[in-house]
PDB file with SEQRES, HELIX, SHEET and CRYST1 records, atoms N, CA, C and O in Angstrom:
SEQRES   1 A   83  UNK UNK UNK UNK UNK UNK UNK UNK UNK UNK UNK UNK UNK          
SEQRES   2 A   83  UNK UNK UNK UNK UNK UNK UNK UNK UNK UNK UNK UNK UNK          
SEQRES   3 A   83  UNK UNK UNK UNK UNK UNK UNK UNK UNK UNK UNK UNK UNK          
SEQRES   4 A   83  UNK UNK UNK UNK UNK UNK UNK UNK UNK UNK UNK UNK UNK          
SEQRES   5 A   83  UNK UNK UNK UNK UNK UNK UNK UNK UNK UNK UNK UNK UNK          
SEQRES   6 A   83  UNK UNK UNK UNK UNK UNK UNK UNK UNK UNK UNK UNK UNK          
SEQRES   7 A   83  UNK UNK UNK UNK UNK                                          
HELIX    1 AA1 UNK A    8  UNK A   14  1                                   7    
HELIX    2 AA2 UNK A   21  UNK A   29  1                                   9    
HELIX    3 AA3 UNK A   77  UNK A   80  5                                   4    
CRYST1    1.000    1.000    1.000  90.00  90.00  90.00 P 1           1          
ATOM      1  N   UNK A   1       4.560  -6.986  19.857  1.00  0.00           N  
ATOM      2  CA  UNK A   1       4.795  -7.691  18.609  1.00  0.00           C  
ATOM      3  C   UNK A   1       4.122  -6.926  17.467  1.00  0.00           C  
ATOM      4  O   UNK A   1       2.953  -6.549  17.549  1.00  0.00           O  
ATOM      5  N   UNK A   2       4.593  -6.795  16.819  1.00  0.00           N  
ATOM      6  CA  UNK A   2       4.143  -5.996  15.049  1.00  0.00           C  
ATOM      7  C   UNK A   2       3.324  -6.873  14.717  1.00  0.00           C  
ATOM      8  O   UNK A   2       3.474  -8.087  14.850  1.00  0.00           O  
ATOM      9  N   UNK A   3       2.378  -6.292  14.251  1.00  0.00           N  
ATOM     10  CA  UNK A   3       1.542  -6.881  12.840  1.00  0.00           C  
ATOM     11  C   UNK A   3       1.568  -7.354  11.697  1.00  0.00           C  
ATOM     12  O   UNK A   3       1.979  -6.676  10.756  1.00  0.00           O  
ATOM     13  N   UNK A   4       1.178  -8.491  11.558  1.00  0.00           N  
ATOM     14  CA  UNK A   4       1.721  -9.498  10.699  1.00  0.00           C  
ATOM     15  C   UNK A   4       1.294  -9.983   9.368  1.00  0.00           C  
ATOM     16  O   UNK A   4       1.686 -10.897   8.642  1.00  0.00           O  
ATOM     17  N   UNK A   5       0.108  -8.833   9.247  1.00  0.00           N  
ATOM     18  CA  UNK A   5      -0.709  -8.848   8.484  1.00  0.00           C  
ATOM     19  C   UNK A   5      -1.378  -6.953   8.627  1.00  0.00           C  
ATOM     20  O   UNK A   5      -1.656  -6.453   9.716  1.00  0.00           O  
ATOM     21  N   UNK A   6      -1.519  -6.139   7.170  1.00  0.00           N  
ATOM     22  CA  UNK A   6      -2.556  -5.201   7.212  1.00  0.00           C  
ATOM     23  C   UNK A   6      -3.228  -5.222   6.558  1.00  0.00           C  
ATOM     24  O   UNK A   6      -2.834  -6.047   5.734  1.00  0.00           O  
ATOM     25  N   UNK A   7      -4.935  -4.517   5.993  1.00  0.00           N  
ATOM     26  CA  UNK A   7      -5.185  -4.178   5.381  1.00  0.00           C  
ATOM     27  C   UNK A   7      -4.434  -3.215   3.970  1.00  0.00           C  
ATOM     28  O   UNK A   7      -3.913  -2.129   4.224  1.00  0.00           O  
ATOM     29  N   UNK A   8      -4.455  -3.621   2.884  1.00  0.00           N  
ATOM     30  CA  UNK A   8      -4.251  -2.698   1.695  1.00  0.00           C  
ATOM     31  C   UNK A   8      -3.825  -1.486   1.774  1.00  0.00           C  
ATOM     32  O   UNK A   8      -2.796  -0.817   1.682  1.00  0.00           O  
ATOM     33  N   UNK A   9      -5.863  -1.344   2.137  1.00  0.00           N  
ATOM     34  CA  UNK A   9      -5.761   0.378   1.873  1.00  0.00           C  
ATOM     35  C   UNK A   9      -5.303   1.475   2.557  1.00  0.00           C  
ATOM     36  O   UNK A   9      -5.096   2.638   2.209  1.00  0.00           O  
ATOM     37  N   UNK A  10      -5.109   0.529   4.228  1.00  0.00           N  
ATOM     38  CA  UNK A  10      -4.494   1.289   5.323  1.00  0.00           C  
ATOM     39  C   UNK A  10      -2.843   1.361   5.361  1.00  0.00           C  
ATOM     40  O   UNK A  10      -2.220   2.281   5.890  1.00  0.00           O  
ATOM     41  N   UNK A  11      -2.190   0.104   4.635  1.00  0.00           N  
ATOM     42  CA  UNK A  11      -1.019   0.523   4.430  1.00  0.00           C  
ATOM     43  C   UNK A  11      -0.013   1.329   3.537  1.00  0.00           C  
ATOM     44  O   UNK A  11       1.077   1.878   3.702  1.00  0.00           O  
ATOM     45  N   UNK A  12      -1.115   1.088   2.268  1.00  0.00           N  
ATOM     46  CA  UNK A  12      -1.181   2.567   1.087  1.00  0.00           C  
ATOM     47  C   UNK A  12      -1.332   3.987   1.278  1.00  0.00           C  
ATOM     48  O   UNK A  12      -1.145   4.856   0.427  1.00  0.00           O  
ATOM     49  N   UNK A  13      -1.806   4.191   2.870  1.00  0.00           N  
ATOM     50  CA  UNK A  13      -2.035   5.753   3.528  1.00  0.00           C  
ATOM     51  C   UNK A  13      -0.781   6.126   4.104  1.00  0.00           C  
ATOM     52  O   UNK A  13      -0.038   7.103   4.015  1.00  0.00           O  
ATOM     53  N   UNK A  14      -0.780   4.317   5.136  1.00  0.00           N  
ATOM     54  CA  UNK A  14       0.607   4.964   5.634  1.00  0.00           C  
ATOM     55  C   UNK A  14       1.861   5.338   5.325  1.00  0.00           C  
ATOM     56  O   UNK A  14       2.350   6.301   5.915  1.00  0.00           O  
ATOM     57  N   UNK A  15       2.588   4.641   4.353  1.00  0.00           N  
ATOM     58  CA  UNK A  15       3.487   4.957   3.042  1.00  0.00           C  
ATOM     59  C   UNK A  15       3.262   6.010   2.353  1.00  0.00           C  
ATOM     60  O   UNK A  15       3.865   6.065   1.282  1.00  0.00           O  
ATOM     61  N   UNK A  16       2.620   6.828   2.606  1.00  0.00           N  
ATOM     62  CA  UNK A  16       2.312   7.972   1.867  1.00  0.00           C  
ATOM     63  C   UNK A  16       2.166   7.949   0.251  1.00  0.00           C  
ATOM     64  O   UNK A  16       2.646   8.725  -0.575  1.00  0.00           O  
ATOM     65  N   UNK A  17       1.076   6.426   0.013  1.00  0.00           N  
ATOM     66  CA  UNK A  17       1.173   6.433  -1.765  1.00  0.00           C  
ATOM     67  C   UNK A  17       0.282   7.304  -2.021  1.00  0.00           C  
ATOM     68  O   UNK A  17       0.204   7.797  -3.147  1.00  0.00           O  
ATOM     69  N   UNK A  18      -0.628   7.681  -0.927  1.00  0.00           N  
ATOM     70  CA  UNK A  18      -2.141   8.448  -1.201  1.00  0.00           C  
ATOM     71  C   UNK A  18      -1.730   9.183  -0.229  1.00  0.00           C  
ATOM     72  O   UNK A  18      -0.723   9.099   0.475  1.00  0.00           O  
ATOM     73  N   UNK A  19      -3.015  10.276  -0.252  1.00  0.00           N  
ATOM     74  CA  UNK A  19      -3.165  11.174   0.880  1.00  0.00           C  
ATOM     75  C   UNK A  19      -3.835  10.740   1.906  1.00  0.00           C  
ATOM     76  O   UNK A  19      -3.733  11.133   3.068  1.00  0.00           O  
ATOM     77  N   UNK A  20      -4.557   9.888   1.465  1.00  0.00           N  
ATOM     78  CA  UNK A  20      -5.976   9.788   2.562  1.00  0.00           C  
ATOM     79  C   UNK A  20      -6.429   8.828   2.240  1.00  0.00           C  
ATOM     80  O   UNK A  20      -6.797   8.662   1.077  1.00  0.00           O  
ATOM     81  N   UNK A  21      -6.569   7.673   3.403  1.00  0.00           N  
ATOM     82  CA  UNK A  21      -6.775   5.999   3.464  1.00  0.00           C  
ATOM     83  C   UNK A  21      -8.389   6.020   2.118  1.00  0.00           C  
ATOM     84  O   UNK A  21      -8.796   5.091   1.419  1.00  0.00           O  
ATOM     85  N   UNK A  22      -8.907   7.439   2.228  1.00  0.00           N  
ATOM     86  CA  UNK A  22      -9.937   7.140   1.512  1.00  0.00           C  
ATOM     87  C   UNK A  22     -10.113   6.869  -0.090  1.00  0.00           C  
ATOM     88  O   UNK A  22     -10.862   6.168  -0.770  1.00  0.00           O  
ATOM     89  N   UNK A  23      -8.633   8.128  -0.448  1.00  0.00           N  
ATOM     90  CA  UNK A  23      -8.326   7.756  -1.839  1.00  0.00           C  
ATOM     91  C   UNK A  23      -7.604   6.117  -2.337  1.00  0.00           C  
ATOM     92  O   UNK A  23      -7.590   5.476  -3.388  1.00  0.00           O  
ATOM     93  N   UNK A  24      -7.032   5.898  -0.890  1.00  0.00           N  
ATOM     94  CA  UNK A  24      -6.553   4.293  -1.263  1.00  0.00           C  
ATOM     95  C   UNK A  24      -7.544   3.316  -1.546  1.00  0.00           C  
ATOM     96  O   UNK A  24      -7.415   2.435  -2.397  1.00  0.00           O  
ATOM     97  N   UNK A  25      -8.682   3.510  -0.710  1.00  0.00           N  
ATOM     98  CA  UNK A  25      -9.592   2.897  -0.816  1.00  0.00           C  
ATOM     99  C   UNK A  25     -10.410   2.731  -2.247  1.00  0.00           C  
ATOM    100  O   UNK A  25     -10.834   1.657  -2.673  1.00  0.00           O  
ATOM    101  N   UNK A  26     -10.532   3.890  -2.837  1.00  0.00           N  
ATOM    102  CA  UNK A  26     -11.375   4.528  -4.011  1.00  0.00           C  
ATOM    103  C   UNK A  26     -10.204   3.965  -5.023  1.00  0.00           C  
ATOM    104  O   UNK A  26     -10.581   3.426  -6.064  1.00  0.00           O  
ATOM    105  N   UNK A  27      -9.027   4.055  -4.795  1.00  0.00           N  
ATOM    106  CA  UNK A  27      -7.693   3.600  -6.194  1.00  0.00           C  
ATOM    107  C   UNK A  27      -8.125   1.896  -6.612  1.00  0.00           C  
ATOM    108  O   UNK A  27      -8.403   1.373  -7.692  1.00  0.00           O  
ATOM    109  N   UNK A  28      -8.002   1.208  -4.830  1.00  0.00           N  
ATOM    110  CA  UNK A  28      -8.345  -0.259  -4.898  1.00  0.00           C  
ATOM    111  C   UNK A  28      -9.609  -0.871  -5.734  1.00  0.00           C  
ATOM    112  O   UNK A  28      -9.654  -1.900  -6.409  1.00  0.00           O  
ATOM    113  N   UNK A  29     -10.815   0.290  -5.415  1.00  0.00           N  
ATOM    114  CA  UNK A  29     -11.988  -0.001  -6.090  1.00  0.00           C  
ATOM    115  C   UNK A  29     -11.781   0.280  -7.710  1.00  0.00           C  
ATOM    116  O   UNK A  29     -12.191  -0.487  -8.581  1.00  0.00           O  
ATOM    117  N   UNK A  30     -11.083   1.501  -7.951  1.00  0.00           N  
ATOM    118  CA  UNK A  30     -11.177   1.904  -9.729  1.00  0.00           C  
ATOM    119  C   UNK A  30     -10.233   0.937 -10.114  1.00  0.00           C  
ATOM    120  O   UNK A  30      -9.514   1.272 -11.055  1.00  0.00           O  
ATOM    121  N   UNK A  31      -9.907  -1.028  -9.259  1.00  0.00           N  
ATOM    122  CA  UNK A  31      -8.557  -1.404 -10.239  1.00  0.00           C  
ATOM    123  C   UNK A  31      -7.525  -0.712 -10.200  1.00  0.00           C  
ATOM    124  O   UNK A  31      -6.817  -1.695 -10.415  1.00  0.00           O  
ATOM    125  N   UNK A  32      -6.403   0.543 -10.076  1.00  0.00           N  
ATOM    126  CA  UNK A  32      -5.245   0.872  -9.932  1.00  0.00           C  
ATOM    127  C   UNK A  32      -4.250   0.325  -9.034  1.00  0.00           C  
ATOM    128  O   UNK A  32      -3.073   0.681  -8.971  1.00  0.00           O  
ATOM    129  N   UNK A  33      -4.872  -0.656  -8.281  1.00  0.00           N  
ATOM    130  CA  UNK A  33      -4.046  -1.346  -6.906  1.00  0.00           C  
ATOM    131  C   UNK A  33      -4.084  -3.017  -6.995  1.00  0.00           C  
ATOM    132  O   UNK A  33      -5.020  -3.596  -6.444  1.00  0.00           O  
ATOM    133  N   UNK A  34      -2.678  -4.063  -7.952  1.00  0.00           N  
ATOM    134  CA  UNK A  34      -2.758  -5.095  -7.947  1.00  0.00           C  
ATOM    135  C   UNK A  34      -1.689  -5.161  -7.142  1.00  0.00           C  
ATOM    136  O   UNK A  34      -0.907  -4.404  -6.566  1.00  0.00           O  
ATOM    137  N   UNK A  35      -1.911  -6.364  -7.289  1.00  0.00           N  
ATOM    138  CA  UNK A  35      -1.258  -8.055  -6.884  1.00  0.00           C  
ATOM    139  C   UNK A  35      -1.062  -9.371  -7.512  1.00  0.00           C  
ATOM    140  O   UNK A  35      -1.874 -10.249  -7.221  1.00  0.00           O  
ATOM    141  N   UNK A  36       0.060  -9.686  -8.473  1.00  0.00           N  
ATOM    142  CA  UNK A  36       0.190 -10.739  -8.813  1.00  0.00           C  
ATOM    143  C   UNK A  36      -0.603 -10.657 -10.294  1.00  0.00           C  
ATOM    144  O   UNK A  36      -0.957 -11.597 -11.006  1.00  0.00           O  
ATOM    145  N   UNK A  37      -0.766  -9.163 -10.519  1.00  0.00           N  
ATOM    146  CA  UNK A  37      -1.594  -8.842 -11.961  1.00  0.00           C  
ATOM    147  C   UNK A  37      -2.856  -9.258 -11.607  1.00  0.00           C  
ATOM    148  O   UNK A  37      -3.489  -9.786 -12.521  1.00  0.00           O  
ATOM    149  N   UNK A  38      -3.516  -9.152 -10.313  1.00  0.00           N  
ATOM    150  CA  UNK A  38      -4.697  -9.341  -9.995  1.00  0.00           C  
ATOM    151  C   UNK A  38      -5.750  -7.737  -9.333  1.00  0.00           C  
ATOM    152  O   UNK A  38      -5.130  -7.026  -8.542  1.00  0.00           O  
ATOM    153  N   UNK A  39      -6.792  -7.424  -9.586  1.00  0.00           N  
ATOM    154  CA  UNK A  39      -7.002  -6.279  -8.874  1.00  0.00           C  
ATOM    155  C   UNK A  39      -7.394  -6.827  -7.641  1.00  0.00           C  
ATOM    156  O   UNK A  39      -7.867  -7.960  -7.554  1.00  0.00           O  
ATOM    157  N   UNK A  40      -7.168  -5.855  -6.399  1.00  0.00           N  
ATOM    158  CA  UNK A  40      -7.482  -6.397  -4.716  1.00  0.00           C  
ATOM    159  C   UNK A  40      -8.348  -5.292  -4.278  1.00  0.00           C  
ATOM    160  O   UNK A  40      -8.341  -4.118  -4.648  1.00  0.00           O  
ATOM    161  N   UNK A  41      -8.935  -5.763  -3.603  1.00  0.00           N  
ATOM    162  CA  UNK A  41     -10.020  -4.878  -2.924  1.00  0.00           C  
ATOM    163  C   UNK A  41      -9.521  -4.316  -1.694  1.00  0.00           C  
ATOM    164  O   UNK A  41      -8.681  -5.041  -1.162  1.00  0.00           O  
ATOM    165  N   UNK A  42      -9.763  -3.312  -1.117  1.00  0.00           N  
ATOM    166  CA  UNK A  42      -9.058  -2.262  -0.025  1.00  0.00           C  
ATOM    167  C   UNK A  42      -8.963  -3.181   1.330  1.00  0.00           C  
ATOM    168  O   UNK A  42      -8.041  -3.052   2.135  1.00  0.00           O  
ATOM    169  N   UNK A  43      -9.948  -4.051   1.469  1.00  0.00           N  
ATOM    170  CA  UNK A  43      -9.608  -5.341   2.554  1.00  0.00           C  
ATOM    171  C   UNK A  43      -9.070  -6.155   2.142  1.00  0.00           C  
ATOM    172  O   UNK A  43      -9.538  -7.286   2.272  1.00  0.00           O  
ATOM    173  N   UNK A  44      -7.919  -5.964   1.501  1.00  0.00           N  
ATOM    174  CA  UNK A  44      -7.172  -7.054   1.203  1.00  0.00           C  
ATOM    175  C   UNK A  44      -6.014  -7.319   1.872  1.00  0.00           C  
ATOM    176  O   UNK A  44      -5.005  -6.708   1.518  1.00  0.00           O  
ATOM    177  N   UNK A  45      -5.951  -8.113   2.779  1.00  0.00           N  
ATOM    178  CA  UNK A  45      -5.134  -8.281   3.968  1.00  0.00           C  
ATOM    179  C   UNK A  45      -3.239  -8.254   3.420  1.00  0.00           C  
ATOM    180  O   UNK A  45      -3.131  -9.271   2.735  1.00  0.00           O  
ATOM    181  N   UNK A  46      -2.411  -7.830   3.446  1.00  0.00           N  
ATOM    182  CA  UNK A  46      -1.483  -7.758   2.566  1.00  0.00           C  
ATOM    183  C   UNK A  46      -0.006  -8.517   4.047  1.00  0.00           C  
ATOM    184  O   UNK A  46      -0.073  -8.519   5.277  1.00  0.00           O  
ATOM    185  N   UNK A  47       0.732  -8.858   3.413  1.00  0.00           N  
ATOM    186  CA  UNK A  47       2.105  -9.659   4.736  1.00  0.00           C  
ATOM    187  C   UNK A  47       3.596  -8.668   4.009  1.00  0.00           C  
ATOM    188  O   UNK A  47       3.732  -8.253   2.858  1.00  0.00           O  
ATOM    189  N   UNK A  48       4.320  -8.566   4.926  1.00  0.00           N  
ATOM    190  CA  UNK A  48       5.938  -8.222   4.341  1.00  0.00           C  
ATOM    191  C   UNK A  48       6.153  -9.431   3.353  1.00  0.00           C  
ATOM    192  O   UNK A  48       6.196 -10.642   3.571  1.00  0.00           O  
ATOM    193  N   UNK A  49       6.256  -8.794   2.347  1.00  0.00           N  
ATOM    194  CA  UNK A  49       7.355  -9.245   1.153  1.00  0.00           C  
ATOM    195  C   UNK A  49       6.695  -9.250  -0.039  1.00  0.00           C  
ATOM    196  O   UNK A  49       7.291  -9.452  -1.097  1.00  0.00           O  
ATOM    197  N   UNK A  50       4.900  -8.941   0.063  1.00  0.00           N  
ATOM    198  CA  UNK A  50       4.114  -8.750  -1.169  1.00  0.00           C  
ATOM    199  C   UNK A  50       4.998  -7.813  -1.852  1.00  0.00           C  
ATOM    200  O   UNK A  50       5.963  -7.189  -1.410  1.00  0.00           O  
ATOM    201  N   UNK A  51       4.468  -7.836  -3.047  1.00  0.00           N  
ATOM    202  CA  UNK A  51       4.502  -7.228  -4.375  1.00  0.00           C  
ATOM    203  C   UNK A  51       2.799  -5.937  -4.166  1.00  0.00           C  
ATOM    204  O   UNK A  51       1.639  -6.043  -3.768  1.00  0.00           O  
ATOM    205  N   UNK A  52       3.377  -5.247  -4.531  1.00  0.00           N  
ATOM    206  CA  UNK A  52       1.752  -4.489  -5.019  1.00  0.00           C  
ATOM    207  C   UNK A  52       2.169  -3.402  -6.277  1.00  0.00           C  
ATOM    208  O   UNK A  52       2.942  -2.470  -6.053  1.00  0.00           O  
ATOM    209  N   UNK A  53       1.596  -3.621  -7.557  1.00  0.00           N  
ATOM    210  CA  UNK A  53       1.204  -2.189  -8.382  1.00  0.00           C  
ATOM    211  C   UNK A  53       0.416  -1.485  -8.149  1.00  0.00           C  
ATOM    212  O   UNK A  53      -0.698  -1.625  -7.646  1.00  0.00           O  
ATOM    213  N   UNK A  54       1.233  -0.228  -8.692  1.00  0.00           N  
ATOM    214  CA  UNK A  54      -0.163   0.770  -8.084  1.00  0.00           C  
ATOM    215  C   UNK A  54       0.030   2.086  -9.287  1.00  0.00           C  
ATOM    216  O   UNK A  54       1.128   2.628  -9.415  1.00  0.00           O  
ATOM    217  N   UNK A  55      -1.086   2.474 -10.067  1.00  0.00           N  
ATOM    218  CA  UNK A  55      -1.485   3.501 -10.579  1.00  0.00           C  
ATOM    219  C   UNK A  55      -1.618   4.467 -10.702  1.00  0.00           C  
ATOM    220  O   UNK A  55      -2.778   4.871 -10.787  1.00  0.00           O  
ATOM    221  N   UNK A  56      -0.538   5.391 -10.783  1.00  0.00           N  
ATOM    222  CA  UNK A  56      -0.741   6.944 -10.535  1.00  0.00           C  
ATOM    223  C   UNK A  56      -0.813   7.582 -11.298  1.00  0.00           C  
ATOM    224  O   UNK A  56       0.323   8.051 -11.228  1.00  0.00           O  
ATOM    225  N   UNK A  57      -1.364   8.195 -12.288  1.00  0.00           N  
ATOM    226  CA  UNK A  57      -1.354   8.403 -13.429  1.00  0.00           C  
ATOM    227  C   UNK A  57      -0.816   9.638 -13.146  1.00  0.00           C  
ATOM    228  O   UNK A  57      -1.062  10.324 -12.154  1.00  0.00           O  
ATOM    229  N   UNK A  58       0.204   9.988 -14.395  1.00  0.00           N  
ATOM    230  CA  UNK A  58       0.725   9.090 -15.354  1.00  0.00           C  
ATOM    231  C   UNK A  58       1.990   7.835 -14.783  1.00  0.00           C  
ATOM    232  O   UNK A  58       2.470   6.939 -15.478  1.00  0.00           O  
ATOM    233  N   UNK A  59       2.305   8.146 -13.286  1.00  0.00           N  
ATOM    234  CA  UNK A  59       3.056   7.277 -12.876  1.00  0.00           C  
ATOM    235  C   UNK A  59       2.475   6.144 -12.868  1.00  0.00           C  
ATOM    236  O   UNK A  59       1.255   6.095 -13.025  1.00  0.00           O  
ATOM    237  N   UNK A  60       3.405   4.728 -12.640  1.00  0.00           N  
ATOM    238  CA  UNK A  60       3.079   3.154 -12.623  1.00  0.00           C  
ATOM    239  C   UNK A  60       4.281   2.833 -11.380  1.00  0.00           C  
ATOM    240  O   UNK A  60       5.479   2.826 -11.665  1.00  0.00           O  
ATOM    241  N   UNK A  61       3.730   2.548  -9.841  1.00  0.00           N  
ATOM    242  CA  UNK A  61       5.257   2.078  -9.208  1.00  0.00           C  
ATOM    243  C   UNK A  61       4.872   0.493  -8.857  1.00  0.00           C  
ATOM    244  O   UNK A  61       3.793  -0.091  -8.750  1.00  0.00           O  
ATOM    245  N   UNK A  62       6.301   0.061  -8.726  1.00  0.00           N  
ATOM    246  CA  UNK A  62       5.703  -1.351  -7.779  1.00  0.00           C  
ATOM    247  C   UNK A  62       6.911  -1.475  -6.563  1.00  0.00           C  
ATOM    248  O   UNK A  62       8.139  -1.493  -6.481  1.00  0.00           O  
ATOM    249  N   UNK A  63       5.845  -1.540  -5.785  1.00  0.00           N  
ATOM    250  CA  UNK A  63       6.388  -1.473  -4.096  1.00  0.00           C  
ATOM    251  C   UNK A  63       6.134  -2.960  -3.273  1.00  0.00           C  
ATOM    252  O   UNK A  63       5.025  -3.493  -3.248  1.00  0.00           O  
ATOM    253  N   UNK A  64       7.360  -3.546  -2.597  1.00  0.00           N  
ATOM    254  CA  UNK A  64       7.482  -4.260  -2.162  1.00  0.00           C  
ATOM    255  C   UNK A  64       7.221  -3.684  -0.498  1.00  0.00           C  
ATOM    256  O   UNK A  64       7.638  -2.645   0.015  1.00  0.00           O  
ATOM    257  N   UNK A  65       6.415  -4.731   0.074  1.00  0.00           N  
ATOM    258  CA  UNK A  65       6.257  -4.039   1.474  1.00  0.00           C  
ATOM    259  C   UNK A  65       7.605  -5.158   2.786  1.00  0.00           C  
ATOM    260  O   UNK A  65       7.909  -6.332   2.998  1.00  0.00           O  
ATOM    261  N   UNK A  66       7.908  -3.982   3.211  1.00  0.00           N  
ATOM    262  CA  UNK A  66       9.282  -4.303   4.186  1.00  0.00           C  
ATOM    263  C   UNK A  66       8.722  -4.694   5.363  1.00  0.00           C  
ATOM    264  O   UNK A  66       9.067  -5.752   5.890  1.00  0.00           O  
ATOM    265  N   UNK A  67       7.788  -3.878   5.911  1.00  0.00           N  
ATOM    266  CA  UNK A  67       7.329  -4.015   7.046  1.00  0.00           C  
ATOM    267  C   UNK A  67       5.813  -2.888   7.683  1.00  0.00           C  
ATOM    268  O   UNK A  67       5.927  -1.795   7.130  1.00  0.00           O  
ATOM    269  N   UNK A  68       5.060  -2.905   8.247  1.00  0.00           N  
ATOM    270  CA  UNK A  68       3.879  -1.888   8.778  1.00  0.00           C  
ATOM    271  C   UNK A  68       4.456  -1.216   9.920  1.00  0.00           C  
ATOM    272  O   UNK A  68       4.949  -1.700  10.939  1.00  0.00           O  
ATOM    273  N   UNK A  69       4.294   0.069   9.542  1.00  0.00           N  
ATOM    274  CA  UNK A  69       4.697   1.123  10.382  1.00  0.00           C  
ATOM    275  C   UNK A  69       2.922   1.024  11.619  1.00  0.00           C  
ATOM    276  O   UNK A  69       1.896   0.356  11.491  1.00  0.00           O  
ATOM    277  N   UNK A  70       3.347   2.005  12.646  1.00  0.00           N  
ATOM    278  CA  UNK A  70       2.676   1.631  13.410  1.00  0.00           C  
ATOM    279  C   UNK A  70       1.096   2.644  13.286  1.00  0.00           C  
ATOM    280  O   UNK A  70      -0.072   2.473  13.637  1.00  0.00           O  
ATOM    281  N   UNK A  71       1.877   3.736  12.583  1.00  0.00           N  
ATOM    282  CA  UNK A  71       0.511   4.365  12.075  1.00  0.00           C  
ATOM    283  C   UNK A  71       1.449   5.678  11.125  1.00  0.00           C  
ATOM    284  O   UNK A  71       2.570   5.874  11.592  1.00  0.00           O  
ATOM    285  N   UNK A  72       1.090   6.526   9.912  1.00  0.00           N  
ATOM    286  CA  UNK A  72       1.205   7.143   9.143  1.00  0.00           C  
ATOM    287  C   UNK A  72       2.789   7.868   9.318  1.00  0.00           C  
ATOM    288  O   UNK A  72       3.142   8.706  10.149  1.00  0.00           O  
ATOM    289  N   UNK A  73       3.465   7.319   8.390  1.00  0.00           N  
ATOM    290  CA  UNK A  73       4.539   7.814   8.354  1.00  0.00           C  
ATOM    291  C   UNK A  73       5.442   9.232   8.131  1.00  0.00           C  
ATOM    292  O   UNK A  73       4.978   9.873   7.189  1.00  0.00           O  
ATOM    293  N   UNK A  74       6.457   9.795   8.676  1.00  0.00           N  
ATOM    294  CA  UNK A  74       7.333  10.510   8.074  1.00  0.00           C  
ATOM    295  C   UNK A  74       7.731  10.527   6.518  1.00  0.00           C  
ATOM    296  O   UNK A  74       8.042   9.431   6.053  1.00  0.00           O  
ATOM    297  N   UNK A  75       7.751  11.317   5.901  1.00  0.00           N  
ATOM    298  CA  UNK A  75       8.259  10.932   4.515  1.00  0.00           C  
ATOM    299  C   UNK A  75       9.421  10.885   4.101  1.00  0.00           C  
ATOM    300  O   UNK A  75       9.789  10.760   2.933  1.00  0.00           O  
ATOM    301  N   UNK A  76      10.366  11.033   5.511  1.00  0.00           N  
ATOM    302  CA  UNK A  76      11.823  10.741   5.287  1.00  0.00           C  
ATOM    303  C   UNK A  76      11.897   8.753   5.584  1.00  0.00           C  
ATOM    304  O   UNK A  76      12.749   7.966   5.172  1.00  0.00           O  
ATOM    305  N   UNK A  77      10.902   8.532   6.264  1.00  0.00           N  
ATOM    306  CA  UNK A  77      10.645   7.107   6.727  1.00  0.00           C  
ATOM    307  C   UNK A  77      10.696   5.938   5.727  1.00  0.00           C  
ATOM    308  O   UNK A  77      11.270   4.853   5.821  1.00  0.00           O  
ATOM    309  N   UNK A  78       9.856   6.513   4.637  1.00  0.00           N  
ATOM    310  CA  UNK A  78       8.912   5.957   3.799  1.00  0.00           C  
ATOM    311  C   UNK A  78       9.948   4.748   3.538  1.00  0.00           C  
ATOM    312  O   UNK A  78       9.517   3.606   3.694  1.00  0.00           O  
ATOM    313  N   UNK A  79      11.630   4.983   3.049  1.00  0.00           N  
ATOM    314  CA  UNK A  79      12.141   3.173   2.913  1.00  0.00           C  
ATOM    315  C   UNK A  79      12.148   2.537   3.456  1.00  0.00           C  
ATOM    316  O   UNK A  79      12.782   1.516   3.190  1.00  0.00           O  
ATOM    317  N   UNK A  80      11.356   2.694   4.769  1.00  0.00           N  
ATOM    318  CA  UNK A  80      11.798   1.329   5.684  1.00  0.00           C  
ATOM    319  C   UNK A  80      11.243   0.818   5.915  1.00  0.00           C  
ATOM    320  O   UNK A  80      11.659  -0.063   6.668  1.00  0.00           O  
ATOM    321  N   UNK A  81       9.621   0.776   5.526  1.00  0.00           N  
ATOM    322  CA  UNK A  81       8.835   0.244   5.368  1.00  0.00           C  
ATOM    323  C   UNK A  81       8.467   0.008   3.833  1.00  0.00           C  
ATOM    324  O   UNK A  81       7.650  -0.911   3.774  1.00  0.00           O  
ATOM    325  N   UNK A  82       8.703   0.390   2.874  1.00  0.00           N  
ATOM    326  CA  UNK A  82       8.848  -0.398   1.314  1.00  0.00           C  
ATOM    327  C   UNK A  82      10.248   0.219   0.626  1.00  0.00           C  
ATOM    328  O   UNK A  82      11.065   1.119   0.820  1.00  0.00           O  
ATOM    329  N   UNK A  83       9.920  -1.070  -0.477  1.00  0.00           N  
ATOM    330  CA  UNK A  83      11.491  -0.687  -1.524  1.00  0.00           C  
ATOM    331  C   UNK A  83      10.756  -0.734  -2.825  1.00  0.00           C  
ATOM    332  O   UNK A  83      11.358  -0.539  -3.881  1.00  0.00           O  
TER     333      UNK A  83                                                      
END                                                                             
């Protein structure tokens, strides 16, 4: 059975929004990573169908999560787990 719930910052690695669960971590802390126009902290347990913004300067995306891959994705992958 899949996981029904992840951490944030670990699913921001695997999607390839960051390089490294650590910069997700460090984005969540500088505020660049909401929810609901809220900032979330890198343990922030996240479900399929959130909303999340995220900060890339100069980019701004917002990614809906589809589903948790089982660990760090392909980057041909990356839609099938967000839109």
């Amino acid at each position: 059975m899949a996981n029904e719930s992840l951490r944030i910052d670990k699913w921001l690695w695997e999607v390839r929004l960051f390089k490294s669960r650590s910069l997700a971590t460090d984005a969540c802390k500088a505020g660049k990573i909401k929810m609901e126009g809220s900032n979330v902290k890198a343990s922030k347990e996240i479900k399929e169908g959130d909303v999340i913004s995220v900060s890339l300067n100069p980019l701004f995306k917002t990614v809906r999560v589809k589903q948790f891959p089982k660990s760090r994705v392909n980057a041909k992958l990356v839609p099938d787990f967000m839109e």
